[in-house]
C-alpha positions in Angstrom: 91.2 37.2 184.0 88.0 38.7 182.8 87.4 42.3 181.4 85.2 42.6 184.2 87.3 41.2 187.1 90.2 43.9 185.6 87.6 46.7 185.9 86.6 45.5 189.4 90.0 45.2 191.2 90.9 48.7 189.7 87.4 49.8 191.1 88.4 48.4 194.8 92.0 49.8 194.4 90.1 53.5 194.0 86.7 53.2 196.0 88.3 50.3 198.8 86.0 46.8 199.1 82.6 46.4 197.5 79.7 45.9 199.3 77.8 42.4 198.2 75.6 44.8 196.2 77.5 46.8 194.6 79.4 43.4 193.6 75.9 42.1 192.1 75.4 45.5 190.2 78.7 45.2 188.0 78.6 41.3 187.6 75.0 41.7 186.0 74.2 45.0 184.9 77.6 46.6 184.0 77.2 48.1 180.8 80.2 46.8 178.9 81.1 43.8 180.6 77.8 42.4 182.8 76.4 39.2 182.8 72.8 40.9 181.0 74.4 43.4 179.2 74.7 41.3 176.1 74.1 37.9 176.6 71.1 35.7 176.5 71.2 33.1 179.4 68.1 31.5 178.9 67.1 28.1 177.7 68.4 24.6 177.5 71.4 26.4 175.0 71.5 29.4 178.3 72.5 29.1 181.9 69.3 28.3 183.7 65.5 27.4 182.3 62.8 29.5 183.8 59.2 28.7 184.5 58.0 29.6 180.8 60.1 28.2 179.2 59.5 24.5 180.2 55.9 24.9 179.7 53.7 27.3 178.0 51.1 26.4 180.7 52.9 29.4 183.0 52.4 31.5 180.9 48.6 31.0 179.6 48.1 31.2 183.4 49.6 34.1 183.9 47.7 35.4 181.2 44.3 34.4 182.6 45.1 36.0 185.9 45.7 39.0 184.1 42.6 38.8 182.5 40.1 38.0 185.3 41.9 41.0 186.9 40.8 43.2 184.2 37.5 42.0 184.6 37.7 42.6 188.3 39.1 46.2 187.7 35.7 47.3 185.6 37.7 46.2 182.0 39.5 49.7 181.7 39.2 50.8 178.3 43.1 51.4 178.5 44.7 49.1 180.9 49.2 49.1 181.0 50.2 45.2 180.7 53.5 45.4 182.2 56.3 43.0 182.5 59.3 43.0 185.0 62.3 41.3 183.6 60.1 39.8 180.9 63.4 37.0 179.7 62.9 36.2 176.1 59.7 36.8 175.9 57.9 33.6 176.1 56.2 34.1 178.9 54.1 37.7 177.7 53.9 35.7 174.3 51.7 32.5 176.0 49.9 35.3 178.3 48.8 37.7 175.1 47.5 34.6 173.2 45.2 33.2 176.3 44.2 37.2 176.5 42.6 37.3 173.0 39.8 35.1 174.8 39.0 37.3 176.8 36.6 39.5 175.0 37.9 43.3 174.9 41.2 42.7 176.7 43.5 42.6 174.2 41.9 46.0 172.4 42.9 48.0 176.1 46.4 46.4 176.7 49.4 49.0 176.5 52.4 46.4 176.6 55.5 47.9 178.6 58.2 45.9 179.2 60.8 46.9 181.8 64.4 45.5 180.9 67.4 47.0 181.0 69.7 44.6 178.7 69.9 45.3 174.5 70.6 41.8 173.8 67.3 40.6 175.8 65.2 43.6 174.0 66.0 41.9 170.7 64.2 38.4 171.4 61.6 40.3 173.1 60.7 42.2 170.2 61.0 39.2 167.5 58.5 37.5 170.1 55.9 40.5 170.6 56.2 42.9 167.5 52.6 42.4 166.9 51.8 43.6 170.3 53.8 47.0 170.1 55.7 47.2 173.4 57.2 49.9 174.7 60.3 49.5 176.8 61.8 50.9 179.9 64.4 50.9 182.1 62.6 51.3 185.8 58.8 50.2 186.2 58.7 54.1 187.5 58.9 55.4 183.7 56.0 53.5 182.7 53.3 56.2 182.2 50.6 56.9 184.7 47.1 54.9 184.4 45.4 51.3 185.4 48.0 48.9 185.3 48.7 45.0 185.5 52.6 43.7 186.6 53.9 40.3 186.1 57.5 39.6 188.0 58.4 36.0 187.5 61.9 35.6 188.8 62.6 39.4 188.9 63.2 40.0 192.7 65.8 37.5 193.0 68.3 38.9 190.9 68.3 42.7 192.6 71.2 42.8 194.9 71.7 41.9 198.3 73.8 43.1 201.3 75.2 40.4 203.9 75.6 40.9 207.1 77.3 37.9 209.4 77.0 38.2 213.2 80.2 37.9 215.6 80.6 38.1 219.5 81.4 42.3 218.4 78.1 43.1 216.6 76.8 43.1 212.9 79.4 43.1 210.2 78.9 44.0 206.5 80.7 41.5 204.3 82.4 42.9 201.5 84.1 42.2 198.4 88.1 43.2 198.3 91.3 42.3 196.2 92.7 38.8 197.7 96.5 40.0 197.9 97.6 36.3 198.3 97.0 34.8 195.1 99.1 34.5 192.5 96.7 35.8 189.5 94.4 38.7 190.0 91.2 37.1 192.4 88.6 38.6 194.9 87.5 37.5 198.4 85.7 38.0 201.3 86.1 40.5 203.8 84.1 42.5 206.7 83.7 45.7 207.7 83.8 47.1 211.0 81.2 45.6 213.4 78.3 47.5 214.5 76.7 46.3 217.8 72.9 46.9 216.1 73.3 47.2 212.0 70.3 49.8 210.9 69.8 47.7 207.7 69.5 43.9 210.3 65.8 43.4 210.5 65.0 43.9 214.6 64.0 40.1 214.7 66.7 38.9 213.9 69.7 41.2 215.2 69.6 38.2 218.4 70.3 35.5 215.5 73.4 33.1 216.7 76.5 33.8 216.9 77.9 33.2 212.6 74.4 33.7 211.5 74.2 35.2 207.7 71.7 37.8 207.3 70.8 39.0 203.9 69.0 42.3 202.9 67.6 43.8 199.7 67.5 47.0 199.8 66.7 47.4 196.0 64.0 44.7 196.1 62.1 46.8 198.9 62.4 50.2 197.7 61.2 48.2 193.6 58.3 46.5 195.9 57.8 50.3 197.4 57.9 52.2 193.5 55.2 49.0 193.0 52.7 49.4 195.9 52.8 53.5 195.3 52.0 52.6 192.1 49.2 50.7 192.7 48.0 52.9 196.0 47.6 56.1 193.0 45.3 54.2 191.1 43.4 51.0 190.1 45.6 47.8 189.3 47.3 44.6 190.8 50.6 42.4 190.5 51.7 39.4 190.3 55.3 38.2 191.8 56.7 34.5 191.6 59.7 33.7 192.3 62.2 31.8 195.0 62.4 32.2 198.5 61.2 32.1 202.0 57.9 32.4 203.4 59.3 34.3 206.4 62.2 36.2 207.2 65.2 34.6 209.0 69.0 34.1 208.6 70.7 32.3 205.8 73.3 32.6 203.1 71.5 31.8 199.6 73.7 34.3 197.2 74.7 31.4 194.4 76.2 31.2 191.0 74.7 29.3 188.3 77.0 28.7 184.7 75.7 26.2 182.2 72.8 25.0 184.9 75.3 24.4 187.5 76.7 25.9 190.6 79.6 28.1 190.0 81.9 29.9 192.0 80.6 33.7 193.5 84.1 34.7 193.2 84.9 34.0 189.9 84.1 34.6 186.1 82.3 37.7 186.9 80.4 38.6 183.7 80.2 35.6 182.6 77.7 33.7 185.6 74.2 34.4 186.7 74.5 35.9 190.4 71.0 35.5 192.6 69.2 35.8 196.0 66.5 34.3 197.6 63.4 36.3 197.9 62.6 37.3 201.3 58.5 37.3 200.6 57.8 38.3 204.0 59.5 41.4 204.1 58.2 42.2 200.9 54.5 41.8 201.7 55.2 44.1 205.0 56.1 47.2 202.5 54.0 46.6 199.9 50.9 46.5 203.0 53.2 49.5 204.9 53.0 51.7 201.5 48.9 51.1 201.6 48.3 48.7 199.5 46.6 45.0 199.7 49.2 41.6 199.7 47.8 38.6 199.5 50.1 35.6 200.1 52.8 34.0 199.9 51.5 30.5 198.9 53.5 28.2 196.9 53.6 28.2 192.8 52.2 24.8 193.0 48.9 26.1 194.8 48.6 28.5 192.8 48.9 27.4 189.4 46.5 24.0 190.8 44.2 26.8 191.8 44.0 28.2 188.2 43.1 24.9 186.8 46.6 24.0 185.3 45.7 20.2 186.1 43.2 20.5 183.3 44.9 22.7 181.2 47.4 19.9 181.1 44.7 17.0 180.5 42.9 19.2 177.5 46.6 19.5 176.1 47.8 15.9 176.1 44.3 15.1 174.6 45.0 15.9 171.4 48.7 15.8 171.4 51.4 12.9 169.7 52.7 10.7 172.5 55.8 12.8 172.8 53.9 15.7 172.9 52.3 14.3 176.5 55.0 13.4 177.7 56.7 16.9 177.6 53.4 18.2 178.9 53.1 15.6 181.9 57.1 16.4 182.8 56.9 20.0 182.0 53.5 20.3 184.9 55.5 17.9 187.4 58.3 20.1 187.1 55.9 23.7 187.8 54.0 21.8 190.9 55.3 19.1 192.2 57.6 19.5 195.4 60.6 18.2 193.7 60.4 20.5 191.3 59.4 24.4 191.2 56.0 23.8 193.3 57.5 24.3 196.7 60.5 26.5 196.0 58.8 28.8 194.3 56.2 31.4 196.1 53.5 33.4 194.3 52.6 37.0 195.9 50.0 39.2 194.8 49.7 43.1 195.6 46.7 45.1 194.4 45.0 48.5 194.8 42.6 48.9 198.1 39.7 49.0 196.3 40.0 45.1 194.7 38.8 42.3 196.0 41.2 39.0 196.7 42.5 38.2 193.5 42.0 34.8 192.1 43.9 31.7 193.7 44.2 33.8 196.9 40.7 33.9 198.1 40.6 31.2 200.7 43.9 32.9 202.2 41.7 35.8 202.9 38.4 34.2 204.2 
């Protein structure tokens, strides 16, 4: 049994069962035992590989977004680079060196950093000393001014509620203590049904009979703190990461351990808990709170759009054999449909006063 799996079933003996949420809140972020707390689960050597770290192309990218978005905001003198989630680090470190070609933008970059584990902090900082970043716990502490936000792979790792429908209504699923195993073990349970849940979008409270509906409260009220952000004064964001195009019913909560699929229900602490992203709910708050959304359109238009194609071309050019070959596999795996390209969406949000960002401009016309 795991530190964290004692805490949790003396938790549900005081409090009763867990919401799905709450669940997701001590298996990743609680501060002795969670699953971020002190571990760093990136990598080959981690749990799962994120997009900058199988090619440094993501990041330049993301980086030249940034840039022509400065450009597009007036080039601020003072300009808050912010990153949500920002991993290891890689992805800000390939971003800041594409920025130093882009003539002033370095100079009015404020690096902030919003990440809440100590262990991630550390590799953060050996990868950006030289840029001076200042973290935080909660985009909201970041200080007041124009801004720029990257989230790549932040949304899907806030927690979730799940709501399954029977013939009585909406019921919550919740986390309890399974009394019939031998060794201390959680399971499933519901709550008491509710012919309309307030928190089951209005679309889908007909789904059938079974039907799984999940709900992020914490991603929309995050998207919410974003667009108000943004709606006070001049900036724009930029969020990639997995999920649907449009709302509907499904059951995506997973489990990934050494860059499988794991149990929910088991080794809390020590396994990556996420959600997909429901993008469409996400744009309809961030537009609801006054602010523009462009998207979603999938990672691999977007990074085509921004000329990754070539990047890759003027990178093998000069590079060993080898070298090509991990560029060639490392762009397959960003665009192509087999990889990230479909999977993965890209949304951007900005301030009313911009124009459609770049790579979302024929979405707009």
């Amino acid at each position: 049994m795991t530190e964290l799996l004692d805490h949790l079933c003396r938790r549900i003996a005081i409090e009763g069962p867990l919401t799905i949420a709450q669940y997701m809140e001590e298996c990743l972020g609680n501060p002795k035992y969670g699953y971020y707390t002190g571990k760093n689960p990136f990598g080959r050597g981690g749990d799962f590989i994120t997009a900058p770290e199988i090619s440094q192309m993501f990041g330049e990218l993301a980086g030249l977004w940034c840039g022509i978005e400065w450009m597009a905001m007036g080039q601020p003198g003072q300009v808050h680079l912010i990153e949500l989630g920002p991993g290891r680090g890689t992805l800000m470190a390939d971003a800041m060196r594409v920025a130093k070609g882009v003539p002033g933008f370095v100079e009015a970059i404020n690096l902030h950093l919003v990440e809440t584990s100590p262990a991630l902090r550390e590799h953060q900082r050996g990868q950006l000393a030289a840029f001076n970043p200042v973290w935080h716990d909660h985009l909201s502490a970041v200080p007041d001014g124009p801004a720029l936000i990257v989230a790549n792979e932040f949304f899907d790792a806030l927690p979730i509620r799940q709501f399954q429908r029977i013939p009585d209504g909406w019921c919550e699923r919740l986390i309890g203590v399974d009394e019939n195993s031998e060794h201390p073990a959680l399971r499933v349970g519901w709550a008491s049904p509710l012919l309309v849940h307030p928190l089951v979008p209005e679309h889908l409270v007909s789904a059938d009979i079974d039907s799984v509906v999940e709900v992020s409260p914490a991603a929309l009220n995050y998207m919410r703190t974003l667009a108000e952000r943004l709606n006070a004064g001049q900036g724009a964001a930029l969020i990639i990461d997995y999920g649907y195009m449009k709302s509907g019913a499904g059951e995506t909560l997973q489990a990934v351990k050494n860059h499988s699929y794991s149990d929910v229900l088991a080794d809390q602490g020590k396994v990556d808990l996420t959600a997909h992203v429901d993008f469409e709910s996400l744009v309809n708050v961030a537009v609801e709170s006054g602010v523009q959304a462009f998207g979603p359109l999938t990672q691999g238009a977007f990074l085509k759009s921004l000329g990754i194609e070539e990047r890759a071309e003027n990178l093998m050019a000069n590079a060993t054999p080898e070298q090509a070959k991990l560029v060639q596999s490392g762009l397959e795996r960003l665009i192509s449909a087999k990889g990230m390209g479909e999977l993965f969406k890209v949304v951007a949000v900005t301030s009313p006063d911009l124009e459609p960002p770049v790579g979302f401009q024929e979405m707009s016309e």
